[in-house]
C-alpha positions in Angstrom: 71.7 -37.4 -22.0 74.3 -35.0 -23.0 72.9 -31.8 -21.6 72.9 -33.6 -18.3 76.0 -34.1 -18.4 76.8 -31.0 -19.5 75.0 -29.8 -16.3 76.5 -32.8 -13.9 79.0 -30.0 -12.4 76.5 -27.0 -12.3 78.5 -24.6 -14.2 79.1 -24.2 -18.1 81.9 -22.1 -18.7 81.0 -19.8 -21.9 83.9 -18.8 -24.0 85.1 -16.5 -27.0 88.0 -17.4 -28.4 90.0 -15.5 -30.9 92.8 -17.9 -31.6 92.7 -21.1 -32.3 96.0 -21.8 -30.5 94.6 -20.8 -27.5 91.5 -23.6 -27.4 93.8 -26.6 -26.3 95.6 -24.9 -23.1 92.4 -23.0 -22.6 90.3 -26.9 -22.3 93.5 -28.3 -20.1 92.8 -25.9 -17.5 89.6 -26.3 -17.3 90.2 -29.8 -16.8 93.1 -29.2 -14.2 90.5 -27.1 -12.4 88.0 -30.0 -12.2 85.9 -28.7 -15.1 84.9 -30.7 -17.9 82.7 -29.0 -19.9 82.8 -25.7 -22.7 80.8 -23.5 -24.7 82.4 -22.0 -27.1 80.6 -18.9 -28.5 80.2 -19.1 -32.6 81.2 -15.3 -32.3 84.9 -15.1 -34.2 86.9 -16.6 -37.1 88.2 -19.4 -34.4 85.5 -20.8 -33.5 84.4 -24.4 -35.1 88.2 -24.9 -35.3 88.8 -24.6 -31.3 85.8 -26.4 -31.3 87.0 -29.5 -33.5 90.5 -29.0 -31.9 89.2 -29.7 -28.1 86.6 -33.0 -29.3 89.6 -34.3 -31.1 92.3 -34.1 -28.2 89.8 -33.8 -25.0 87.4 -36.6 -25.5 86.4 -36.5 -22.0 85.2 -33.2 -22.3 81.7 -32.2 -23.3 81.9 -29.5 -25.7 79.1 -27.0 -27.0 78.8 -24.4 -29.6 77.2 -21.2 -27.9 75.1 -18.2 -30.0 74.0 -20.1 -32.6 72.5 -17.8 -34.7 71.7 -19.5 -38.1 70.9 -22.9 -39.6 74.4 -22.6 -41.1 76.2 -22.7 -38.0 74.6 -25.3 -36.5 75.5 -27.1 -39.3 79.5 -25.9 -39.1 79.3 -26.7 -35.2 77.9 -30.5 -36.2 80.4 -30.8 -38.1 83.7 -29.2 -35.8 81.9 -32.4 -33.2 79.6 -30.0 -30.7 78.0 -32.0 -28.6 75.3 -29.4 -27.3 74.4 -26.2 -28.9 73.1 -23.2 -26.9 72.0 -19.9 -28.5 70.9 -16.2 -27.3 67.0 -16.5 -28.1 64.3 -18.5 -29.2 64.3 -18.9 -33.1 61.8 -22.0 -33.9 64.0 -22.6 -37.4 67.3 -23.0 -35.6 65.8 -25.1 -33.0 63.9 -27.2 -36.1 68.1 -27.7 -37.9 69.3 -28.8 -34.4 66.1 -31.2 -33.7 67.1 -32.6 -37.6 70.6 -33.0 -37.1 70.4 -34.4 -33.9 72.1 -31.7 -31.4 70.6 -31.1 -27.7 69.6 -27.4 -28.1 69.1 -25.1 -25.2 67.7 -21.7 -26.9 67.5 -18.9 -24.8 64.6 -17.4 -23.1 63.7 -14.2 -20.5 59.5 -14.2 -20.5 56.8 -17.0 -20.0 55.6 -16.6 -23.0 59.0 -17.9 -24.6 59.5 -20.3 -22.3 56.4 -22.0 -23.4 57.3 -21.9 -26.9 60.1 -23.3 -26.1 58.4 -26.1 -24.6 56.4 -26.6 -27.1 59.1 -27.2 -29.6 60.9 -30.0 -27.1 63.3 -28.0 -25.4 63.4 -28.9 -21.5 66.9 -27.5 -20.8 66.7 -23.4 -21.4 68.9 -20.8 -21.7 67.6 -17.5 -18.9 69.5 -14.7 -20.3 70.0 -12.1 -19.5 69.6 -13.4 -16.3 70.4 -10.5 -14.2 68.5 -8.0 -16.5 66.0 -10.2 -16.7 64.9 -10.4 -13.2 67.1 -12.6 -12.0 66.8 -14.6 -8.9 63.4 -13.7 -8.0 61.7 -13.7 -11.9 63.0 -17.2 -11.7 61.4 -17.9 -8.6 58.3 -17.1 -10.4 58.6 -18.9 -13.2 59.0 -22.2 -11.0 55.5 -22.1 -9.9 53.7 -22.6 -13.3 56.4 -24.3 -14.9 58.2 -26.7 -12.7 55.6 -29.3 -13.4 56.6 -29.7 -16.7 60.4 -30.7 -16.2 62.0 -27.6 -17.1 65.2 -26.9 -16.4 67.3 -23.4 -16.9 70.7 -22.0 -17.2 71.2 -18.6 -15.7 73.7 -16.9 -17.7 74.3 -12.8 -17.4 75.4 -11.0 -14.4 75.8 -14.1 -12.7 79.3 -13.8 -10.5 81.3 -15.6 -7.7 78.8 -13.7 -5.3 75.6 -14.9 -6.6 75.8 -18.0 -8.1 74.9 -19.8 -5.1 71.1 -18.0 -5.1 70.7 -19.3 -8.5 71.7 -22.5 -8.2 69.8 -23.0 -4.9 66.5 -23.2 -7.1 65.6 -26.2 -7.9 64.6 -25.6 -11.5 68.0 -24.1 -12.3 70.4 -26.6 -13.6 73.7 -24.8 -13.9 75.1 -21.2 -14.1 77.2 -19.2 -17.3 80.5 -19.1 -15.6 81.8 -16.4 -18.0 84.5 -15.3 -15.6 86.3 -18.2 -15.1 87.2 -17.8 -18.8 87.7 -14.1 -19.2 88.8 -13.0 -22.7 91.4 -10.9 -20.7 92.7 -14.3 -19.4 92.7 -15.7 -22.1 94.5 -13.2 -24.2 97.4 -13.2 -21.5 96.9 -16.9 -21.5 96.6 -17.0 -18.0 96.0 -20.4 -17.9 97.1 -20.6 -14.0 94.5 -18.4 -13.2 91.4 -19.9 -15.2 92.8 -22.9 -13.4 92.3 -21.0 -9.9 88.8 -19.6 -10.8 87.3 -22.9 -11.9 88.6 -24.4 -9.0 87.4 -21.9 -6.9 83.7 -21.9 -8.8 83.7 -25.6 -8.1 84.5 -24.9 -4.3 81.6 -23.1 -3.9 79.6 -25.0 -5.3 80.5 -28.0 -3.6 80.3 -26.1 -0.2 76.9 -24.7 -0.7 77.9 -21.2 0.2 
C-alpha cells in the first residue's frame, strides 16, 4: 500500500516549490538525508512539473501532491505521476475523483465529526491539521479512544517541530509527522541543499532514537 510506504519513515516532508529547477536537487537531498518520500503542495505555477520531474528521475521515491483543492488538480497530479494525494480538509467530491482515478487520498481533518466522515468515505490514513491549533497532542489522545478500533491512522501536520515530534509520534494512532522544516522555502530559495540534507538527517535521528 502506497500510503504505508509513504509513512514507512514517519515523516512526510511537505513542500512548496516555486521553480521547477529546484524539484530535482531538492528530492536528492532528501534522499542523501535518508528520506524518500515528498509532498509537494499544488500551491504555485511549478508544481505538477516538479512533480512529473522527481517520478521520472527518482523512481525510488514516493511522491505526493499536497492541497488538493479541486477535481481538476487531482486530475493534473495523476497525470504529473503522484503517487498519493493529501489535501487541507475534507471535501467528499475530491475524495469521490481520487477514489475514481485510483489515488490513495489522505483529506484532512481537526473534529470527530470529520473524522467519521472521513471514514465513511474509505479514508483510513488522515490528515490532523492544524495539528497544533487543533489541540494537538492531547486532542489526539482523545480521539484514540473512540476511534482506534477502526484502523485509523493520522498525520500531524502544523506546529509540529524538531521539539515535538517525538510526542506525536509516540501515539500509536499517529502514522507520521508534516516535516515542513526540513524543507523550508527559505532553503530552498538559497538552495541550501546541504542543509535540507542536515535537517532530514537530523529528523530521521530522532526518530530512530526515540527521543
Amino acid at each position: 500500500m502506497i500510503l504505508e510506504q509513504a509513512t514507512r519513515k514517519r515523516i512526510v516532508p511537505v513542500v512548496v516549490i516555486q521553480n521547477q529547477e529546484d524539484a530535482l536537487p531538492l528530492a536528492e537531498a532528501l534522499l542523501s538525508g535518508g528520506l524518500d518520500v515528498i509532498e509537494i503542495t499544488f500551491r504555485t505555477p511549478a508544481a505538477e512539473a516538479a512533480v512529473r520531474d522527481i517520478v521520472r528521475r527518482f523512481p525510488n521515491i514516493v511522491v505526493g501532491a499536497g492541497t488538493l483543492l479541486s477535481a481538476d488538480q487531482v486530475t493534473q497530479a495523476v497525470g504529473a505521476g503522484a503517487q498519493f494525494g493529501v489535501a487541507p480538509g475534507l471535501n467528499r467530491k475530491i475524495v469521490a475523483e481520487a477514489r475514481r482515478v485510483g489515488l490513495p487520498f489522505v483529506p484532512g481533518v481537526m473534529t470527530p465529526s470529520e473524522v467519521e466522515a472521513a471514514l465513511d468515505e474509505g479514508c483510513r490514513v488522515l490528515k490532523f491539521f492544524p495539528a497544533n491549533l487543533a489541540g494537538g497532542v492531547p486532542m489526539l489522545k482523545a480521539l484514540t479512544g473512540p476511534y482506534e478500533r477502526t484502523g485509523v491512522k493520522f498525520i500531524a501536520l502544523g506546529g509540529v517541530t524538531p521539539a515535538n515530534m517525538r510526542e506525536f509520534l509516540d501515539l500509536p494512532i499517529v502514522a507520521a509527522v508534516g516535516g515542513s522544516w526540513i524543507v523550508d522555502r527559505k532553503l530552498i530559495a538559497a538552495r541550501d541543499w546541504g542543509e535540507i540534507t542536515r535537517r532530514t538527517e537530523d529528523a530521521l535521528a530522532i526518530i530512530e532514537g526515540g527521543h
